[in-house]
C-alpha positions as CSV (number, residue, x, y, z in Angstrom):
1,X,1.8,-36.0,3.8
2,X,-0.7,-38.7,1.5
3,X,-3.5,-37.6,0.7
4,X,-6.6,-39.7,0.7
5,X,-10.6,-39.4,-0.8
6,X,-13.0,-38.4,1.5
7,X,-15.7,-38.3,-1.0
8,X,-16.8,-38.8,-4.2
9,X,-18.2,-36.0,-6.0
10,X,-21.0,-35.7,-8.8
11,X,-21.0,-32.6,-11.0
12,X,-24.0,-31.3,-13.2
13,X,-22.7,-31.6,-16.6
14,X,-22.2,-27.9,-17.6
15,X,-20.2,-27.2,-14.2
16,X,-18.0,-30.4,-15.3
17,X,-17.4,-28.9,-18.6
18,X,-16.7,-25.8,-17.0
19,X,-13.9,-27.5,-14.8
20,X,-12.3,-29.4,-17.3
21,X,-12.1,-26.3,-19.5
22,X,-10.3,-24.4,-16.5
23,X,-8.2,-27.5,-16.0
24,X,-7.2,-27.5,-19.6
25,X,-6.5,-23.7,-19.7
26,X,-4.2,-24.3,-16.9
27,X,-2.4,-27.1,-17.7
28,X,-4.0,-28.9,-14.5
29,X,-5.9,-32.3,-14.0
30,X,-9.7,-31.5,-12.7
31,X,-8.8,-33.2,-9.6
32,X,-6.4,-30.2,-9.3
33,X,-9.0,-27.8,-9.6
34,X,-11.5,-29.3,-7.6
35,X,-8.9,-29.6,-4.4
36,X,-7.8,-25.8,-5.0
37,X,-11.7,-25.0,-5.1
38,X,-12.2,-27.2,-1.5
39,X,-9.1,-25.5,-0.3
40,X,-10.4,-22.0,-1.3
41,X,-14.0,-22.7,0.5
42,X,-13.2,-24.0,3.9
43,X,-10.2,-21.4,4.1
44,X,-12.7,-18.8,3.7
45,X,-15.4,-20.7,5.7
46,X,-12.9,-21.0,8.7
47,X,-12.2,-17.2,8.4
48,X,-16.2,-16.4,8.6
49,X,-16.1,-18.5,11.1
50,X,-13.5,-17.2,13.3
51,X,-15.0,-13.6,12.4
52,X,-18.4,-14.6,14.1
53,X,-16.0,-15.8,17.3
54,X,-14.3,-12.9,17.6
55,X,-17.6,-10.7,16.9
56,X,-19.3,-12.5,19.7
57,X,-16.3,-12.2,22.1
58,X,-16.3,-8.1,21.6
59,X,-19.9,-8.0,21.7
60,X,-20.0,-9.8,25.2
61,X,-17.0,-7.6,26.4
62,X,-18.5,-4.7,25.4
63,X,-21.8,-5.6,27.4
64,X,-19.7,-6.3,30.3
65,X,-18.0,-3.2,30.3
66,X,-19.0,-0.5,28.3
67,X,-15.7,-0.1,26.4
68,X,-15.9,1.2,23.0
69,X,-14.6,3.3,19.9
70,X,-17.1,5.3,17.7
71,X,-16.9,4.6,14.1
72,X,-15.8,8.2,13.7
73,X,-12.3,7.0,16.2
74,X,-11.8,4.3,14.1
75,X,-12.1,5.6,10.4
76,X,-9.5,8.3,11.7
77,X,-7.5,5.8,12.9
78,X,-7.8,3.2,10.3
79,X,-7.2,6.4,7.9
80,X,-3.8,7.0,9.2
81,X,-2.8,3.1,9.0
82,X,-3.6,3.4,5.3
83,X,-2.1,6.5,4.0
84,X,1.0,4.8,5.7
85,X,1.5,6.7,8.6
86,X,1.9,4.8,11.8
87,X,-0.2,5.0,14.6
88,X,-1.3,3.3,17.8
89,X,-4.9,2.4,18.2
90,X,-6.8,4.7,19.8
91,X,-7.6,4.4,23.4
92,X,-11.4,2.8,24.5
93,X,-13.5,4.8,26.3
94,X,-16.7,4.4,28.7
């Protein structure tokens, strides 16, 4: 796959000397840096936004049908996943 500028990108001095000293420290060109710090963002950005989707999709479900957990079923159950022991989710209720 090429790659190919989108944009061109102005940095305040101190945050360029901040990048170039990462870049140097890790053996990197800035350009490096700067593409892993894009990558980073909009990875996280998608995930918030796909967070808000889903949110919005169990909030509507839930006004259509009353379907829920308490936060009490779900720390027990969420409790058991950690300490390692397997467990299915717990069953919604009305």
């Amino acid at each position: 796959m090429s790659s190919r500028s989108i944009a061109s990108l102005k940095l305040e001095p101190q945050l360029e000397a901040r990048v170039q000293r990462l870049a140097a420290a890790r053996q990197r060109p800035a350009d490096w840096i700067l593409h892993e710090a894009v990558e980073e963002y909009v990875h996280r950005a998608e995930q918030r936004e796909q967070f808000h989707k889903d949110a919005l999709t169990a909030w509507s479900e839930y006004q259509a049908n009353g379907r829920h957990l308490t936060s009490e079923e779900a720390d027990a159950w969420l409790a058991k996943l950690e300490s390692g022991e397997e467990a299915a989710a717990p069953e919604c209720h009305g």
